[in-house]
C-alpha positions in Angstrom: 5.7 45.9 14.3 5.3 46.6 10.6 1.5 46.1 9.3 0.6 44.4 6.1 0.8 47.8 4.5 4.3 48.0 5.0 5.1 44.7 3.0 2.6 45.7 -0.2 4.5 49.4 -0.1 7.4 46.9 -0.6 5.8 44.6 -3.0 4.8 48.0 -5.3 8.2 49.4 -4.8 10.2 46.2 -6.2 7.4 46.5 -9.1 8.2 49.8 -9.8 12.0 48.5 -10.0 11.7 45.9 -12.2 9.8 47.8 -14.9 12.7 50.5 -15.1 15.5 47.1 -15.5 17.0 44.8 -12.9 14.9 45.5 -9.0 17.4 46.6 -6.4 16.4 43.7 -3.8 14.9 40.5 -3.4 11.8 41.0 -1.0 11.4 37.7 0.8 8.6 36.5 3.2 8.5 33.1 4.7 6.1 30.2 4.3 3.3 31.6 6.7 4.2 34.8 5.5 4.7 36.2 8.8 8.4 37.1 8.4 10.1 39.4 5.7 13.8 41.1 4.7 15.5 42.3 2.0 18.4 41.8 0.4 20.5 43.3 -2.3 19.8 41.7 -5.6 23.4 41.0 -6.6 23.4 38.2 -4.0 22.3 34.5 -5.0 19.1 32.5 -3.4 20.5 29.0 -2.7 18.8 26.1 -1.5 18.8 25.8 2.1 18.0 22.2 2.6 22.0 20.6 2.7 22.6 23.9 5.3 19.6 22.4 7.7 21.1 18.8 7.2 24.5 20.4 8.1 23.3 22.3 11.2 20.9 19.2 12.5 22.8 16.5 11.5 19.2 14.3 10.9 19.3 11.7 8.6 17.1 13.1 5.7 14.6 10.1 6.1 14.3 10.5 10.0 11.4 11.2 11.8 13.1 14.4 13.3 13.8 15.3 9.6 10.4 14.7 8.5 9.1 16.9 11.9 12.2 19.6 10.9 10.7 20.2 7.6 7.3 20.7 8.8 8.0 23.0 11.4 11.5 24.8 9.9 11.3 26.8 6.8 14.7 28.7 5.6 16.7 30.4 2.9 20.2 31.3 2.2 21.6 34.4 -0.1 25.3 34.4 -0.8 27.2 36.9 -2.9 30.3 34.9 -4.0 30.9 34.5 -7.5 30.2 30.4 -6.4 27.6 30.6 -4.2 28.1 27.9 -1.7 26.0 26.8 1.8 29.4 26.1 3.0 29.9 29.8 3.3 28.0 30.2 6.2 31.2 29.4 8.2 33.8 31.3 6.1 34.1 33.6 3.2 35.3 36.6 1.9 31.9 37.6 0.6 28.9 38.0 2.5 26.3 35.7 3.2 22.7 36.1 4.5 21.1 33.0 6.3 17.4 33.0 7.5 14.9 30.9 9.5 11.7 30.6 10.9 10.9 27.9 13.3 7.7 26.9 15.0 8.4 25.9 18.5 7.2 23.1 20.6 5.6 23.3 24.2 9.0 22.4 25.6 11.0 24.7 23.8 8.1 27.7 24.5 9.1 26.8 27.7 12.6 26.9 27.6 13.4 30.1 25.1 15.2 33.1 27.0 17.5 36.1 25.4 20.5 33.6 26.1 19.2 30.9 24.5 18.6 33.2 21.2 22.1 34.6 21.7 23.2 31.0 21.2 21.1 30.0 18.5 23.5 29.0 16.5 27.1 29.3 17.5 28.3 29.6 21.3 27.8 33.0 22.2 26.7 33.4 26.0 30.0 32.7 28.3 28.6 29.8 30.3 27.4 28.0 26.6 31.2 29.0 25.3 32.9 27.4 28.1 30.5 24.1 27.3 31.8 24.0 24.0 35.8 24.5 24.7 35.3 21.8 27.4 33.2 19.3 25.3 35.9 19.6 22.2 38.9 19.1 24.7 37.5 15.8 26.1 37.1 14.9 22.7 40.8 15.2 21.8 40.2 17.9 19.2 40.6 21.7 18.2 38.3 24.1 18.9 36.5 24.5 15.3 35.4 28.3 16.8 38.0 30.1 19.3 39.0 34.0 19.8 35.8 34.8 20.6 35.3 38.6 20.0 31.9 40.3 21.6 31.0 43.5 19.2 27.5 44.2 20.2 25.0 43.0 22.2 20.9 44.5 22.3 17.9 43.7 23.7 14.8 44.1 21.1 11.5 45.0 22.1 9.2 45.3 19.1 5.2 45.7 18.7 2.7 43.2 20.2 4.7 41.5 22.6 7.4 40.3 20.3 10.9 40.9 21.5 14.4 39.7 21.0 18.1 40.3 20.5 20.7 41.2 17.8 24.2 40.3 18.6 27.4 40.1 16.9 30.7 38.9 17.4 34.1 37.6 15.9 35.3 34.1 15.6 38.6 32.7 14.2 38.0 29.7 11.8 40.7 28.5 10.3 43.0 31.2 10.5 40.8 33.7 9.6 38.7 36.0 11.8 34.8 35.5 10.8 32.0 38.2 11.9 29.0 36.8 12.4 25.8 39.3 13.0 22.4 37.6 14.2 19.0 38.6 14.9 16.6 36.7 17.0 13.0 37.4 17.2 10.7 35.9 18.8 6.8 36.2 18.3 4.2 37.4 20.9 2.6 34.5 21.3 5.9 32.6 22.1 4.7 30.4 19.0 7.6 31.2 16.5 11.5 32.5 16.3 13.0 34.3 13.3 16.0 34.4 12.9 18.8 36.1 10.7 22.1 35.4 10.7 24.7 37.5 8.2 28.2 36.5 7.8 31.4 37.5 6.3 35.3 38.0 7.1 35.8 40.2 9.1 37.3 42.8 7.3 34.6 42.5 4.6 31.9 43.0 7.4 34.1 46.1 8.3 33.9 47.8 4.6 30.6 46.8 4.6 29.0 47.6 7.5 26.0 50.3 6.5 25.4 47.2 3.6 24.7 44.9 6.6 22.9 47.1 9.0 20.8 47.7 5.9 20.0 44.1 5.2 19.0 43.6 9.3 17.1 46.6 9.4 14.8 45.5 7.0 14.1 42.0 8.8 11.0 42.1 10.6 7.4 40.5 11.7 4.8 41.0 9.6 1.0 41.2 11.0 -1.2 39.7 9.1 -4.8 40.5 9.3 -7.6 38.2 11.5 
């Protein structure tokens, strides 16, 4: 686990940057401060809110939309000449998607390396087979099929925190999509980060040290008391 030092090294070194001309990254921390990445500054920071309306599907004047805000904070970075949430899910370009989430007693309680495998999209076999079977008996097409497994490890990172990074290939509408996540959860079981980095797949190919670049820098940050 990286100490506060680490992030004001950062913090100095994007100064430094931007005094010679345009800084090589964005440095980005969350609300509570307690998570941080990088990204190349040729990408674009786009509001995040119509991505979390997307992926929860709660009305924005709900009570579970209310609670999400509180408890959910995210960002999104897209390099595309039109940067676009919709991206998450398709493009030629990549796209960087971050969140940190404070969990409740029930989902402490429930959080294993599966579950943050299938954070977001079905991953896990017994989750993918849930989805196939839920879209059949709904009389539609799988939205995400071809599922391609590329990588799979287990994280085990300073003060009890631990996690997973996986990444895999999905076709979506006749294009194959690679989608690279990191899952990190705290060591208090209080809080999961999580970083999700897409792109078509032969643009994550080209691209690759870019990516693992942009993963490596995302971390925990201890913060001192």
């Amino acid at each position: 686990m990286k100490t506060t030092r680490a992030w004001i090294a950062l913090i100095a070194a994007a100064a430094t940057m931007s005094a010679c001309g345009q800084p090589e990254f964005h440095y980005v921390r969350d609300r509570d401060g307690t998570t941080y990445f990088k990204v190349p500054s040729s990408f674009s920071r786009l509001d995040a809110s119509p991505l979390e309306r997307l992926l929860s599907d709660d009305h924005p004047s709900s009570a579970a939309a209310q609670l999400r805000r509180q408890q959910v904070w995210s960002t999104a970075y897209d390099q595309a000449a039109r940067p676009a949430v919709e991206h998450l899910f398709g493009s030629r370009d990549p796209f960087v998607y971050v969140t940190v989430r404070k969990l409740t007693d029930g989902q402490r309680n429930e959080i294993s390396l599966n579950r943050m495998r299938d954070f977001l999209l079905p991953v896990t076999e017994q989750t993918r087979t849930a989805y196939l079977m839920s879209v059949l008996r709904a009389g539609r097409a799988p939205a995400f099929s071809h599922f391609e497994p590329l990588m799979d490890r287990e994280l085990a990172l300073g003060d009890g925190a631990r996690g997973v990074r996986v990444r895999y290939n999905y076709r979506i509408g006749g294009e194959i999509q690679t989608f690279d996540q990191t899952v990190i959860l705290d060591g208090q079981g209080t809080s999961l980060s999580v970083m999700f980095l897409a792109c078509e797949a032969t643009c994550f190919t080209r691209r690759a040290a870019e990516f693992d670049q942009i993963a490596g820098s995302f971390n925990l940050l201890r913060l001192p008391g």
